[in-house]
KEZA-174837 format. One line per field, with one value per residue (C-alpha): residue number from 1; residue in one letter; x, y, z. Coordinates in Angstrom, 1 decimal, always signed. Example, Ala and Ser with C-alpha at 12.3 -4.5 7.8 and 13.67 -1.06 7.14 Angstrom:
<rs>
k = (1 | 2) $
r = (A | S) $
xx = (+12.3 | +13.7) $
yy = (-4.5 | -1.1) $
zz = (+7.8 | +7.1) $
</rs>
This chain:
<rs>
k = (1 | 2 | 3 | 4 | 5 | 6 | 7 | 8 | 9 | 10 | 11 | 12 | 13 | 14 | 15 | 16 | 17 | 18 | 19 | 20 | 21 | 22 | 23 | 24 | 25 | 26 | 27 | 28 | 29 | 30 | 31 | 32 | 33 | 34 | 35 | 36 | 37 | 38 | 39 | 40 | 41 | 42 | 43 | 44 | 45 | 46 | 47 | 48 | 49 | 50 | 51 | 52 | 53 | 54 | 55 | 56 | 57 | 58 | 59 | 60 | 61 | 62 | 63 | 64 | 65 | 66 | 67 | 68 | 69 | 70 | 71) $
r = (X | X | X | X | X | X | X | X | X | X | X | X | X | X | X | X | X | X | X | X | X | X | X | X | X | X | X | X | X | X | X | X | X | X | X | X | X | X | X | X | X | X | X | X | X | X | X | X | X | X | X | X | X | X | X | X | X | X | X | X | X | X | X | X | X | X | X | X | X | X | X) $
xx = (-14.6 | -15.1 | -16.2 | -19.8 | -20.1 | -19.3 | -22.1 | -24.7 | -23.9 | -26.4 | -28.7 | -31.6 | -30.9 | -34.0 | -33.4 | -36.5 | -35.7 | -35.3 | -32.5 | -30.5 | -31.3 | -29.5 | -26.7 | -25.8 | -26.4 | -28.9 | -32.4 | -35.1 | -36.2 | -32.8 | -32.7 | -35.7 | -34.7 | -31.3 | -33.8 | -36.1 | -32.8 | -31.1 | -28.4 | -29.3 | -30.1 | -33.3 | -37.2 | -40.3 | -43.2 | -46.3 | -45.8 | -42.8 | -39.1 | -37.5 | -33.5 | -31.2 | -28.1 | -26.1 | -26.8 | -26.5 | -22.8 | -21.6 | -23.1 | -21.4 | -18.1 | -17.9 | -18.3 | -15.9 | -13.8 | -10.2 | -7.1 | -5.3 | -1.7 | +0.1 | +1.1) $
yy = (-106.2 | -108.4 | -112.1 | -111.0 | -108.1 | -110.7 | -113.1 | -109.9 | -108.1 | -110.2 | -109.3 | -106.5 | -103.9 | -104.9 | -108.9 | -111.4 | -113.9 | -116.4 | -115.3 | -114.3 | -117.6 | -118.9 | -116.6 | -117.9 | -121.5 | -121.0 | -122.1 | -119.6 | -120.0 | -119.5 | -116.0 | -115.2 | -115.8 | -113.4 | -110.8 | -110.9 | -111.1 | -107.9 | -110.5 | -109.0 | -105.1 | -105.0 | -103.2 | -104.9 | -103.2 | -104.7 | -108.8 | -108.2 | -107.7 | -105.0 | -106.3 | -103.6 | -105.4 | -103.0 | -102.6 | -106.3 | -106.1 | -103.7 | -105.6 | -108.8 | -106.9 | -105.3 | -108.8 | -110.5 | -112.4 | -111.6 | -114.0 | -112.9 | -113.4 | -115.0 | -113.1) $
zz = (-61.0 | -58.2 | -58.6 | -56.7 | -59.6 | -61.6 | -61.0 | -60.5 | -63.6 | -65.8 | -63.2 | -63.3 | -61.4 | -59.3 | -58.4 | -57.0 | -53.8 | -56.6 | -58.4 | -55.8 | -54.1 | -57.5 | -57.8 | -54.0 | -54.3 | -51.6 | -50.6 | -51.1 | -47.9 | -46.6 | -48.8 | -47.1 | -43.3 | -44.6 | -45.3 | -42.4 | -40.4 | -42.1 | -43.2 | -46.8 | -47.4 | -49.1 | -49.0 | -47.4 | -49.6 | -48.8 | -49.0 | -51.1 | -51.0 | -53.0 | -53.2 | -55.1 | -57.1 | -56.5 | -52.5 | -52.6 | -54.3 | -52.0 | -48.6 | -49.7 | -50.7 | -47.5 | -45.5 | -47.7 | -45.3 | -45.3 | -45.3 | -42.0 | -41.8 | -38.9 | -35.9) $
</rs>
């Protein structure tokens, strides 16, 4: 399990701006600007933001940055 899974897997399935705003040690208004930027895949229904855990996990995994070694 990854250390993102890790901090999600308390989680609903279903997460508010707020808590993932917590799990990243982030602003909500800064979790907000990710989602209006597609920084963070999630749903605009109405005035509100759907944000899957799981789509979360896997968009953070896939930007995890990588330790390059020298040429």
């Amino acid at each position: 399990m990854t250390e993102i899974r890790r901090l999600l897997s308390g989680l609903p399935t279903r997460l508010t701006v707020e808590q993932v705003s917590q799990v990243l040690a982030v602003p909500p208004q800064t979790i907000y600007r990710w989602l209006r930027d597609g920084q963070i895949p999630a749903y605009k229904v109405g005035a509100s933001w759907v944000i899957l855990r799981d789509e979360v996990c896997d968009h953070l995994e896939a930007r995890h940055n990588q330790v390059r070694s020298a040429p």
